[in-house]
mmCIF file of the N, C-alpha and C atoms, coordinates in Angstrom:
data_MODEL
# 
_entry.id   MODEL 
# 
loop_
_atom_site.group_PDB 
_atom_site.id 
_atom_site.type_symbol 
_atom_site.label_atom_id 
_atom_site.label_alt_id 
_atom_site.label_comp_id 
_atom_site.label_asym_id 
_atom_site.label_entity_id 
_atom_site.label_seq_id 
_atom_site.pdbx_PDB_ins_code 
_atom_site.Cartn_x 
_atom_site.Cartn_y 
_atom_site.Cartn_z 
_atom_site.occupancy 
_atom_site.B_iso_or_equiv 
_atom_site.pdbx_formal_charge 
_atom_site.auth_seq_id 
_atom_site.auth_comp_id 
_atom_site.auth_asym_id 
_atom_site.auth_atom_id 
_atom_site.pdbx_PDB_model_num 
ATOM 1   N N  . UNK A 1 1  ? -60.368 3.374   0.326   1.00 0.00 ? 1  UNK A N  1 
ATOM 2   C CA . UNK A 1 1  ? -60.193 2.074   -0.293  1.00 0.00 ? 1  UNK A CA 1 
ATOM 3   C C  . UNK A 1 1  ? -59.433 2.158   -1.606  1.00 0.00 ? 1  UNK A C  1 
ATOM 4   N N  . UNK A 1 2  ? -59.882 3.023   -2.185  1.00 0.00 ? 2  UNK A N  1 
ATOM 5   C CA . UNK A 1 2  ? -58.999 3.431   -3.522  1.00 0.00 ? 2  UNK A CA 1 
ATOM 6   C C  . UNK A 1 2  ? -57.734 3.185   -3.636  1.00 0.00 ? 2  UNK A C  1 
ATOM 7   N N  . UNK A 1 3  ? -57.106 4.212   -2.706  1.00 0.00 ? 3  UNK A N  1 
ATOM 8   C CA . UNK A 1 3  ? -55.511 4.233   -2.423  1.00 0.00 ? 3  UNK A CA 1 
ATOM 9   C C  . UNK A 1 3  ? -55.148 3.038   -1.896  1.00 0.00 ? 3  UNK A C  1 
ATOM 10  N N  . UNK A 1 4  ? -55.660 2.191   -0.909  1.00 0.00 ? 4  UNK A N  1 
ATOM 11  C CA . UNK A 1 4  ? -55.663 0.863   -0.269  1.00 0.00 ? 4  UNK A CA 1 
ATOM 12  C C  . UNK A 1 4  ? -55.266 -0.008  -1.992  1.00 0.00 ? 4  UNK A C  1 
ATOM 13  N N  . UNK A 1 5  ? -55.917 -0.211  -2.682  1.00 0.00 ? 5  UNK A N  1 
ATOM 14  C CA . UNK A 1 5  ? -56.044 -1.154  -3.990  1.00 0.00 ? 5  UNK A CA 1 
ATOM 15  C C  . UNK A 1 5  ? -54.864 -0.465  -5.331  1.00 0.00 ? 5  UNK A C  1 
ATOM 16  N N  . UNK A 1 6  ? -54.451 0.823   -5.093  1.00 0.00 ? 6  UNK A N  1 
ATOM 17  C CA . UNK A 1 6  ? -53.848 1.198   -5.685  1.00 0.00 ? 6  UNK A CA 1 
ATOM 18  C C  . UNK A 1 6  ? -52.579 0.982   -4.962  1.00 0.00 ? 6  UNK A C  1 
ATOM 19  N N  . UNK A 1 7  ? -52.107 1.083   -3.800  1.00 0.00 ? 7  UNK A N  1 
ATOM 20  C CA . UNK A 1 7  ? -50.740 0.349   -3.066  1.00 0.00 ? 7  UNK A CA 1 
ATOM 21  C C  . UNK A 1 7  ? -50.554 -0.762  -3.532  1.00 0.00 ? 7  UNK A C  1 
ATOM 22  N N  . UNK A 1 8  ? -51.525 -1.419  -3.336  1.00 0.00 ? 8  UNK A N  1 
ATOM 23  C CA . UNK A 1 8  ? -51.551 -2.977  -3.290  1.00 0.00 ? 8  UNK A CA 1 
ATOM 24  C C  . UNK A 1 8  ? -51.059 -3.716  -5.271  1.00 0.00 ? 8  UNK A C  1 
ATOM 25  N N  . UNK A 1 9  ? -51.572 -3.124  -6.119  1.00 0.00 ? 9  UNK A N  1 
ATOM 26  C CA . UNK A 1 9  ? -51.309 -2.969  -7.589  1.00 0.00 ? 9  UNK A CA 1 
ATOM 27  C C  . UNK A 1 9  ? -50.004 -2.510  -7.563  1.00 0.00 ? 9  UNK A C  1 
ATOM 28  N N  . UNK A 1 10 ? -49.642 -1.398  -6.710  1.00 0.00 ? 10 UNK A N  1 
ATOM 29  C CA . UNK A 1 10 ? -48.296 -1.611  -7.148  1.00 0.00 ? 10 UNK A CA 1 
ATOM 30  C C  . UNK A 1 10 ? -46.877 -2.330  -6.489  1.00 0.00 ? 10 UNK A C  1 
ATOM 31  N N  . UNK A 1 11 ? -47.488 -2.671  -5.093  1.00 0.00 ? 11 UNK A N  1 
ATOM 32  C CA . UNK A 1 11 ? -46.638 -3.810  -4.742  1.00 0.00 ? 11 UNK A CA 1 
ATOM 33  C C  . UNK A 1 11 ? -46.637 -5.284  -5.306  1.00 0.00 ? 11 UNK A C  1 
ATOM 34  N N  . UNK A 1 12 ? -47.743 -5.406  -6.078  1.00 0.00 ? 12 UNK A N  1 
ATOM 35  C CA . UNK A 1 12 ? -47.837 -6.569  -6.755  1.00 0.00 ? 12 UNK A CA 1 
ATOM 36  C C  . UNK A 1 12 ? -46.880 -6.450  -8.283  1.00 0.00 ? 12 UNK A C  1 
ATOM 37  N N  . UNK A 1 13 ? -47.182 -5.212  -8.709  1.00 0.00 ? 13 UNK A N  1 
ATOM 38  C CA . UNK A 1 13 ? -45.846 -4.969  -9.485  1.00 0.00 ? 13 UNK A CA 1 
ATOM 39  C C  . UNK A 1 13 ? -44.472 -5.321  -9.318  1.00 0.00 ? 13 UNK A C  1 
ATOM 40  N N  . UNK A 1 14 ? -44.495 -4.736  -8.198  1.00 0.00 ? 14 UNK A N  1 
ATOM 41  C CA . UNK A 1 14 ? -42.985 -4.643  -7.686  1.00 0.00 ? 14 UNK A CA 1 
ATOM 42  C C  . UNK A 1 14 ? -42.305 -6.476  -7.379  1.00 0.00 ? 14 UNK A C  1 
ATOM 43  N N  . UNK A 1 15 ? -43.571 -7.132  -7.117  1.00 0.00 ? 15 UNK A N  1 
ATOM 44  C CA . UNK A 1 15 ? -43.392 -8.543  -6.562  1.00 0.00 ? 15 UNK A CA 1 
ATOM 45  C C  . UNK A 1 15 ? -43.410 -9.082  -8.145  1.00 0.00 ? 15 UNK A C  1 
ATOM 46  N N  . UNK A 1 16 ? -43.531 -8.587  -8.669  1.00 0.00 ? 16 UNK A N  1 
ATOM 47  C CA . UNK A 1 16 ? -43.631 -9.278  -10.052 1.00 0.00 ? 16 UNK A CA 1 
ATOM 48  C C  . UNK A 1 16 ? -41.879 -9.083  -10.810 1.00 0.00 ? 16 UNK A C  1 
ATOM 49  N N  . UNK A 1 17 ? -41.693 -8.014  -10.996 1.00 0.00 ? 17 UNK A N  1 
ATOM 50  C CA . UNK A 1 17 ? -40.874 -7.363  -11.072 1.00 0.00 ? 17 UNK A CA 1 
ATOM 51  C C  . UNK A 1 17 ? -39.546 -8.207  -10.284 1.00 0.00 ? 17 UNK A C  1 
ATOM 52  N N  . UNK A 1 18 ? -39.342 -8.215  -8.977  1.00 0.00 ? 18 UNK A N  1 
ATOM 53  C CA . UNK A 1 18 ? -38.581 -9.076  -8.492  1.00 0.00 ? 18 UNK A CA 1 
ATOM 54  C C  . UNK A 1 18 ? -38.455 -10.644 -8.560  1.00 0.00 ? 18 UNK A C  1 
ATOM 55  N N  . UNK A 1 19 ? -39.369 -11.159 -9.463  1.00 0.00 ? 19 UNK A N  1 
ATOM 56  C CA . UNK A 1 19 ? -39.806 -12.413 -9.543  1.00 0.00 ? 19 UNK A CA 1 
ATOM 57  C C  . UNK A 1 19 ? -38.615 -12.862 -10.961 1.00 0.00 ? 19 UNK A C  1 
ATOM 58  N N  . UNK A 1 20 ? -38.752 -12.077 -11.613 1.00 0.00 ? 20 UNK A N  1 
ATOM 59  C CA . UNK A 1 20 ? -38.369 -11.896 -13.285 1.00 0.00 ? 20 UNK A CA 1 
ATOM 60  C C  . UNK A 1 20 ? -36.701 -11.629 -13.170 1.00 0.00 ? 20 UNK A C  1 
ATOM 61  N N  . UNK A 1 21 ? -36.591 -10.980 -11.478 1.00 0.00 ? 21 UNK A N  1 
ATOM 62  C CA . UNK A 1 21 ? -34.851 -10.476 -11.776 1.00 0.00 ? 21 UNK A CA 1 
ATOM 63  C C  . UNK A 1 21 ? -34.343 -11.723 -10.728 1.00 0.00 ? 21 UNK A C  1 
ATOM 64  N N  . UNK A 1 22 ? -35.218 -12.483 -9.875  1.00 0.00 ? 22 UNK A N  1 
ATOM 65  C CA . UNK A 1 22 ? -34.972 -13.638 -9.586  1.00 0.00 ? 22 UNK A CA 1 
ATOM 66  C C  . UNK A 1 22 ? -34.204 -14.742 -10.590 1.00 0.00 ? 22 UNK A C  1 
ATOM 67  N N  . UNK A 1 23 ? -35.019 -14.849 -11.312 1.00 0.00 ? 23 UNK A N  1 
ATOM 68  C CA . UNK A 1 23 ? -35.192 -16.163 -12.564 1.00 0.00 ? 23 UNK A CA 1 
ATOM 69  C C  . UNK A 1 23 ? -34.154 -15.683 -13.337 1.00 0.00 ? 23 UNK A C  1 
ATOM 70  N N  . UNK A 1 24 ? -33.553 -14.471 -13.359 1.00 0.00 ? 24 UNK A N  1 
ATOM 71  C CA . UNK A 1 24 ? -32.053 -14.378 -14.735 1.00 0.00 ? 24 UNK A CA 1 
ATOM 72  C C  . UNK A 1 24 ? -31.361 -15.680 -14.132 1.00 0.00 ? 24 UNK A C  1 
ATOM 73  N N  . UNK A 1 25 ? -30.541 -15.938 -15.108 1.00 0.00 ? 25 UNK A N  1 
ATOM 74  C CA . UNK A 1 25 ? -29.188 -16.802 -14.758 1.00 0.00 ? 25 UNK A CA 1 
ATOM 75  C C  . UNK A 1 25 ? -28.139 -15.662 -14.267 1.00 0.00 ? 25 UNK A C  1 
ATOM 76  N N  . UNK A 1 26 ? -27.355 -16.174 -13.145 1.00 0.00 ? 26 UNK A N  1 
ATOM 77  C CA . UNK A 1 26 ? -26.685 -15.523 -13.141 1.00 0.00 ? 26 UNK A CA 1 
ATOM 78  C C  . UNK A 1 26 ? -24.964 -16.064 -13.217 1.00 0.00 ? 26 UNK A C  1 
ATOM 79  N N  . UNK A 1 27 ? -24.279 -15.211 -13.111 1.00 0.00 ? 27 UNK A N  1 
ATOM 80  C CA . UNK A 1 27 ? -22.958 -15.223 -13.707 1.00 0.00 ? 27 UNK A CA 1 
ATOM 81  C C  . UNK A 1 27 ? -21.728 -15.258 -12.481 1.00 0.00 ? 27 UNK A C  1 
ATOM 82  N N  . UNK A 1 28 ? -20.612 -16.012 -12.542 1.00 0.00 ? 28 UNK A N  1 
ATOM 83  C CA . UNK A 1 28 ? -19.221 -15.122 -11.288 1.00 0.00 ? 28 UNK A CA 1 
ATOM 84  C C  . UNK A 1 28 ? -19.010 -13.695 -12.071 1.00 0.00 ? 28 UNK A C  1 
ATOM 85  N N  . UNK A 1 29 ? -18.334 -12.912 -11.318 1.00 0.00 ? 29 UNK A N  1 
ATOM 86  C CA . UNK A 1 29 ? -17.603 -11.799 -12.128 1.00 0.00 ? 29 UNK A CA 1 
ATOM 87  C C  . UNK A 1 29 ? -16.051 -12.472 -12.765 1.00 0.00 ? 29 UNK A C  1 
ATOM 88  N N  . UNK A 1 30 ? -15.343 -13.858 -12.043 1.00 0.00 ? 30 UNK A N  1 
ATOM 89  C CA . UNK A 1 30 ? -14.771 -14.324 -13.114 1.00 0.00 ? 30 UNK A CA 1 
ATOM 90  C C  . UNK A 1 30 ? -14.823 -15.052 -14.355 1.00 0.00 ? 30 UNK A C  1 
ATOM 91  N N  . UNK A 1 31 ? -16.088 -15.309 -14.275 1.00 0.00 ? 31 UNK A N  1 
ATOM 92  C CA . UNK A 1 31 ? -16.571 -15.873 -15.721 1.00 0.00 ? 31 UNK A CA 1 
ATOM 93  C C  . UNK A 1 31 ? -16.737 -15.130 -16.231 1.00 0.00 ? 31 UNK A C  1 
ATOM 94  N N  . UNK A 1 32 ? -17.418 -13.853 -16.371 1.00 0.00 ? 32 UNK A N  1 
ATOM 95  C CA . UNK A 1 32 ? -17.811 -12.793 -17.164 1.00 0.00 ? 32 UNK A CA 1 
ATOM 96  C C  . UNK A 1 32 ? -16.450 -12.218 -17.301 1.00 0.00 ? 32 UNK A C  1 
ATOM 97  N N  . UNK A 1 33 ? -15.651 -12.006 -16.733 1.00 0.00 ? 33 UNK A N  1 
ATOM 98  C CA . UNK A 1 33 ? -14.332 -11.140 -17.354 1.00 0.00 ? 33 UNK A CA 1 
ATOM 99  C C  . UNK A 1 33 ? -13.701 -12.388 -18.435 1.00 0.00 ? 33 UNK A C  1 
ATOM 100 N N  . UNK A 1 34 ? -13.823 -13.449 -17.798 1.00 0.00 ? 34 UNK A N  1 
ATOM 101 C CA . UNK A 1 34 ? -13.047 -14.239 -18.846 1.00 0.00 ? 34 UNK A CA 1 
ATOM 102 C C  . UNK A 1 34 ? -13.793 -14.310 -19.957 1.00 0.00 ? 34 UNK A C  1 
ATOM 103 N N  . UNK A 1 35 ? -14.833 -14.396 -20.131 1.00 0.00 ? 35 UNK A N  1 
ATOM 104 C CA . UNK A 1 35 ? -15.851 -14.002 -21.802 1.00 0.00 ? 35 UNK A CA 1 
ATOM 105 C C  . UNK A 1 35 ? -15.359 -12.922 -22.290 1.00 0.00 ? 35 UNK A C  1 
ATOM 106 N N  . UNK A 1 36 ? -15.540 -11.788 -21.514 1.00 0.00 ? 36 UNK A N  1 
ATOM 107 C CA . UNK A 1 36 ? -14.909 -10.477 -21.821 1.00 0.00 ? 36 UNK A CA 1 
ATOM 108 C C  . UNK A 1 36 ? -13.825 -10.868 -22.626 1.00 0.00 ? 36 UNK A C  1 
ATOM 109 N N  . UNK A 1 37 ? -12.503 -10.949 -21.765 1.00 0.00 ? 37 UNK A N  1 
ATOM 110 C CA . UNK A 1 37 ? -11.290 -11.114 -22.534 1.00 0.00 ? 37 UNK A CA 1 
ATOM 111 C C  . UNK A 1 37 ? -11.408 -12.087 -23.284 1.00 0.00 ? 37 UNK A C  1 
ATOM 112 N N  . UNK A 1 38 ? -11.835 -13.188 -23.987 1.00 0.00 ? 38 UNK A N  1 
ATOM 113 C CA . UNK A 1 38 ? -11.757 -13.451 -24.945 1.00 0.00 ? 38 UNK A CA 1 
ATOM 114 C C  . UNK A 1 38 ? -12.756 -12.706 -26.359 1.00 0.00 ? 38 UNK A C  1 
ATOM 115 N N  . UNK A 1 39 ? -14.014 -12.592 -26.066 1.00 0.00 ? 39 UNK A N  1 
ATOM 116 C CA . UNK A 1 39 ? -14.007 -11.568 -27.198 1.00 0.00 ? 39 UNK A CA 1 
ATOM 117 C C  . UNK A 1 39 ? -13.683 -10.580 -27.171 1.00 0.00 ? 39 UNK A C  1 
ATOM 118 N N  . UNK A 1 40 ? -12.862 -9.970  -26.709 1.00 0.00 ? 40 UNK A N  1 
ATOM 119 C CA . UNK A 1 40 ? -12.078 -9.171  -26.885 1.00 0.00 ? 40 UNK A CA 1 
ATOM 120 C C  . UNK A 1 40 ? -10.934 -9.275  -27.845 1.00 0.00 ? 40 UNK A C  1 
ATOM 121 N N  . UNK A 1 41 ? -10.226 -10.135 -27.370 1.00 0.00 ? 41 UNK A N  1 
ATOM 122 C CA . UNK A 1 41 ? -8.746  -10.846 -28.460 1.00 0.00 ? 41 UNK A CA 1 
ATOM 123 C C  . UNK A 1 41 ? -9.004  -11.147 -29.016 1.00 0.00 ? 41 UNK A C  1 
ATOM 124 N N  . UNK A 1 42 ? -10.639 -12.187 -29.453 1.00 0.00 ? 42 UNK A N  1 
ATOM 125 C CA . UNK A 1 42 ? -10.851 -12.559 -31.261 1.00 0.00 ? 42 UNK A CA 1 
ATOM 126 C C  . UNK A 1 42 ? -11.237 -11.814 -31.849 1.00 0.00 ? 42 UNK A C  1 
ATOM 127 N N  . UNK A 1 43 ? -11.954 -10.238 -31.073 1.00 0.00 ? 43 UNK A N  1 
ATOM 128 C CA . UNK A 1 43 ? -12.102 -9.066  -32.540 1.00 0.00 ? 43 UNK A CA 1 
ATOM 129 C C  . UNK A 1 43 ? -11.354 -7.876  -32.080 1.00 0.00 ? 43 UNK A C  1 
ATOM 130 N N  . UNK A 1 44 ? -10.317 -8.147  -31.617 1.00 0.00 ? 44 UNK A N  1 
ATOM 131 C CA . UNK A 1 44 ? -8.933  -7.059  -31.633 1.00 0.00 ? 44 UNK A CA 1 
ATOM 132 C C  . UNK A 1 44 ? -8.789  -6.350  -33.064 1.00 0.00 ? 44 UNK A C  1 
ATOM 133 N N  . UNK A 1 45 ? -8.655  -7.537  -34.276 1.00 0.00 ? 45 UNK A N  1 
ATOM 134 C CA . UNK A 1 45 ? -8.683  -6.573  -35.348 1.00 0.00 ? 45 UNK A CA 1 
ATOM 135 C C  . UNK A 1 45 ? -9.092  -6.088  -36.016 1.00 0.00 ? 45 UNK A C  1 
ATOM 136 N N  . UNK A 1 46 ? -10.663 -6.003  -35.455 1.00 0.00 ? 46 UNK A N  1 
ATOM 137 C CA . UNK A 1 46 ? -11.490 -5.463  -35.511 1.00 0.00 ? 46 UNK A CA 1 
ATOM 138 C C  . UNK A 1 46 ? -12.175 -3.917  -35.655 1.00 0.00 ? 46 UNK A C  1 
ATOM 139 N N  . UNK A 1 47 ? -10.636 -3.467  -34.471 1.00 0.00 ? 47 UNK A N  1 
ATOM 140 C CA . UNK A 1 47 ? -11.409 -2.741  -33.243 1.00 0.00 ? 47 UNK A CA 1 
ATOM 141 C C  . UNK A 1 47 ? -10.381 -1.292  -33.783 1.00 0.00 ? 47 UNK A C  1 
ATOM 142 N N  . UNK A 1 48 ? -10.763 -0.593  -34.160 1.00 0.00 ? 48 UNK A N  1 
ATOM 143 C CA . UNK A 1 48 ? -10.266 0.611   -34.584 1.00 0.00 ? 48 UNK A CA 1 
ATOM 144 C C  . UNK A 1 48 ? -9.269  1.326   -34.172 1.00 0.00 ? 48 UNK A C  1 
ATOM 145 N N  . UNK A 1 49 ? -10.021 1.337   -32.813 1.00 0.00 ? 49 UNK A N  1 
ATOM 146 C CA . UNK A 1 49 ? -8.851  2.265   -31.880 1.00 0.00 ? 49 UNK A CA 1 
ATOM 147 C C  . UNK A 1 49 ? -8.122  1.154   -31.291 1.00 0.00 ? 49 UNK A C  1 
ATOM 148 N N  . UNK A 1 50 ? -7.879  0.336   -31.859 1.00 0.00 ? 50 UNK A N  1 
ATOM 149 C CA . UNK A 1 50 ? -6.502  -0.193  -31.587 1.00 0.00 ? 50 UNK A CA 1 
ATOM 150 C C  . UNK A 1 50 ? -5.465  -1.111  -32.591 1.00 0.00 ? 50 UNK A C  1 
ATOM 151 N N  . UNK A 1 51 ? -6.156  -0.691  -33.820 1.00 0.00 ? 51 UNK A N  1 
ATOM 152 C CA . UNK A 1 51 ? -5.271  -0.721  -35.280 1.00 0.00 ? 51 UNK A CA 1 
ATOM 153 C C  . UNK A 1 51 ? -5.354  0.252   -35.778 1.00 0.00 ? 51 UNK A C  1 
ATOM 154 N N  . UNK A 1 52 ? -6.397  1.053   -35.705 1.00 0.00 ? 52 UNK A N  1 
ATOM 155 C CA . UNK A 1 52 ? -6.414  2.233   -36.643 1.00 0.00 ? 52 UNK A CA 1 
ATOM 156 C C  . UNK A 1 52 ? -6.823  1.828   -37.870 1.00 0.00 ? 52 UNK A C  1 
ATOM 157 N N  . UNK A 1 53 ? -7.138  3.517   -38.864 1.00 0.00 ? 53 UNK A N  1 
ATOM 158 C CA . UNK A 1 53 ? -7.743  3.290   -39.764 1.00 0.00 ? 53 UNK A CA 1 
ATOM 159 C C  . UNK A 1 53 ? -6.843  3.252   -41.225 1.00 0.00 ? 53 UNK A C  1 
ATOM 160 N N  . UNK A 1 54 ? -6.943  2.284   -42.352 1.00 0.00 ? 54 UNK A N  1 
ATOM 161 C CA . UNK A 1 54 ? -6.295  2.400   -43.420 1.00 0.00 ? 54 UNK A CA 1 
ATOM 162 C C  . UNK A 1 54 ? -6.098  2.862   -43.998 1.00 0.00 ? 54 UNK A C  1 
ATOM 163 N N  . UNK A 1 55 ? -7.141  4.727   -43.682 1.00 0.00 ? 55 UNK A N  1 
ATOM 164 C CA . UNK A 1 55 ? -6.702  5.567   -44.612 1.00 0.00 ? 55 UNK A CA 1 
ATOM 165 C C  . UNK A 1 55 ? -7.244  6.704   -43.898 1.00 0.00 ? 55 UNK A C  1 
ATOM 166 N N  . UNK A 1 56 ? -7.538  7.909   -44.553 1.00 0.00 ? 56 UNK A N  1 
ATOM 167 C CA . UNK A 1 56 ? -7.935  8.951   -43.802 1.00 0.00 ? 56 UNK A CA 1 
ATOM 168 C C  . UNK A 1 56 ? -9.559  8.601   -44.333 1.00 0.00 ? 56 UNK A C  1 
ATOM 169 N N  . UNK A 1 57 ? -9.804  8.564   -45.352 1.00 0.00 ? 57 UNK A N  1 
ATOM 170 C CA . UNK A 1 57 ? -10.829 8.614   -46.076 1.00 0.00 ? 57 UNK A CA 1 
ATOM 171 C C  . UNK A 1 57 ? -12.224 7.471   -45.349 1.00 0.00 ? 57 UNK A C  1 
ATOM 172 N N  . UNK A 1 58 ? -11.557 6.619   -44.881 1.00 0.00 ? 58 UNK A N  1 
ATOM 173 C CA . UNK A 1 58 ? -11.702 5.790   -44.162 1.00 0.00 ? 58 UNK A CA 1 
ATOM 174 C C  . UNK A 1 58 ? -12.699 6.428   -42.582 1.00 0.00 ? 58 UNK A C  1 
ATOM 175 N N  . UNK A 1 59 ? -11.646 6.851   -42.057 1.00 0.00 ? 59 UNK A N  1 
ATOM 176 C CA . UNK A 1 59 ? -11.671 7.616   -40.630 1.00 0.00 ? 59 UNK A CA 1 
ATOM 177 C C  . UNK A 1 59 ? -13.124 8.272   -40.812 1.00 0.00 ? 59 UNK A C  1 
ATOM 178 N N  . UNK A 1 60 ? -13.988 8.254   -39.725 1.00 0.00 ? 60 UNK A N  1 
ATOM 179 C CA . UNK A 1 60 ? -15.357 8.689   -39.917 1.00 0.00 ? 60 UNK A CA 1 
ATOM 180 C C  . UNK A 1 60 ? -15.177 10.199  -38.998 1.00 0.00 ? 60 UNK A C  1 
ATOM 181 N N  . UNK A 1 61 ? -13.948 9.911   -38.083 1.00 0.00 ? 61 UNK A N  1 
ATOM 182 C CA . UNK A 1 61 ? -14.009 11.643  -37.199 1.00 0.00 ? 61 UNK A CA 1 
ATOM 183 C C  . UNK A 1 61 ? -12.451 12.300  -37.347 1.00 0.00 ? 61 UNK A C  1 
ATOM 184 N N  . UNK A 1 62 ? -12.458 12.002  -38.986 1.00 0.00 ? 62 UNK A N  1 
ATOM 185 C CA . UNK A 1 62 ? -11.563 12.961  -39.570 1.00 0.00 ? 62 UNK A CA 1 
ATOM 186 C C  . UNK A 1 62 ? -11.920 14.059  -39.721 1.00 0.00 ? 62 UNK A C  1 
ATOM 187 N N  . UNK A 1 63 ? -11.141 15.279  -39.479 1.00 0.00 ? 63 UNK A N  1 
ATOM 188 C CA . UNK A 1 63 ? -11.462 16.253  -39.521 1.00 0.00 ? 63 UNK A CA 1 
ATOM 189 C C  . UNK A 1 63 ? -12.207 16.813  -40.919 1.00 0.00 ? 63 UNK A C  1 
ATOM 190 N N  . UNK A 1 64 ? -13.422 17.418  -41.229 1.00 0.00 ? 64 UNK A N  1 
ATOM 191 C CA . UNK A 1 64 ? -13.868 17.490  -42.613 1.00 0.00 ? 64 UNK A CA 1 
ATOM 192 C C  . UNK A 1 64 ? -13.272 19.005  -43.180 1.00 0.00 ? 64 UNK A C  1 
ATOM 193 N N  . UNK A 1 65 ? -13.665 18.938  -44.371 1.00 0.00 ? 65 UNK A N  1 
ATOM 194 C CA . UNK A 1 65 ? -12.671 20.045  -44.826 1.00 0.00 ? 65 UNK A CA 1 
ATOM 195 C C  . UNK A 1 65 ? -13.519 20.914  -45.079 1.00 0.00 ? 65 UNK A C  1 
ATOM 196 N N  . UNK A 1 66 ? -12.906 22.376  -44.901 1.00 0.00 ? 66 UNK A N  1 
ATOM 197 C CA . UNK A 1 66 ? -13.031 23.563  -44.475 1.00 0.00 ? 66 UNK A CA 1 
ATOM 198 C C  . UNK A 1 66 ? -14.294 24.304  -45.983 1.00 0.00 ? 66 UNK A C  1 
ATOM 199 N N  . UNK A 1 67 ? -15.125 24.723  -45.729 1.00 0.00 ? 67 UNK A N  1 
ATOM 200 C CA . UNK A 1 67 ? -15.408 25.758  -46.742 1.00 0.00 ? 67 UNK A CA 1 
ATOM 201 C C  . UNK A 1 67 ? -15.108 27.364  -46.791 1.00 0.00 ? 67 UNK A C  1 
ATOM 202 N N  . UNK A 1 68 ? -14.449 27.557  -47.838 1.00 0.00 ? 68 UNK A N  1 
ATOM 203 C CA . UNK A 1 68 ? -14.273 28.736  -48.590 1.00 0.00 ? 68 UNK A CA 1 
ATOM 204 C C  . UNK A 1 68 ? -14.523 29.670  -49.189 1.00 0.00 ? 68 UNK A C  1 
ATOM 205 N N  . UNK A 1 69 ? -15.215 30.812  -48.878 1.00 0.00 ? 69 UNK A N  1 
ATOM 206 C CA . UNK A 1 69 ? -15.921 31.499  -49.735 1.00 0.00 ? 69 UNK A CA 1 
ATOM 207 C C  . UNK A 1 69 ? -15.027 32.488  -50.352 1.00 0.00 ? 69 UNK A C  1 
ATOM 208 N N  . UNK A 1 70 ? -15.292 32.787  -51.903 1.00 0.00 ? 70 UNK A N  1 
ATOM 209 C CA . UNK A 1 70 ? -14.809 32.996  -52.878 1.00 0.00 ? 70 UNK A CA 1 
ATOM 210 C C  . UNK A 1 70 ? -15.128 34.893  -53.402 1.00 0.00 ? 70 UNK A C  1 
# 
């Protein structure tokens, strides 16, 4: 009986679980690309790797500089 009530707990999970991914809203994949591409183009200049950085100092995976022992 144990295992009987312990199946059963977790198919009720699982029914729960599918209940919750029921109820999202969902989306076309052309609506979502078109969201995409637009925030995309309003924080273009934003976006690093595709202006780049204003300085080196700037740049966070600039190469760091070397230590020297003396």
């Amino acid at each position: 009986m144990d295992v009987m009530s312990s199946s059963l707990q977790q198919q009720r999970i699982v029914v729960e679980q599918l209940r919750r991914e029921a109820s999202i809203e969902r989306q076309t994949v052309s609506e979502s690309c078109a969201k995409m591409m637009k925030y995309i183009t309003e924080h273009e200049q934003e976006d690093y790797l595709l202006t780049g950085f204003t300085s080196q100092k700037v740049n966070p995976f600039r190469e760091k500089s070397s230590c020297t022992v003396l």
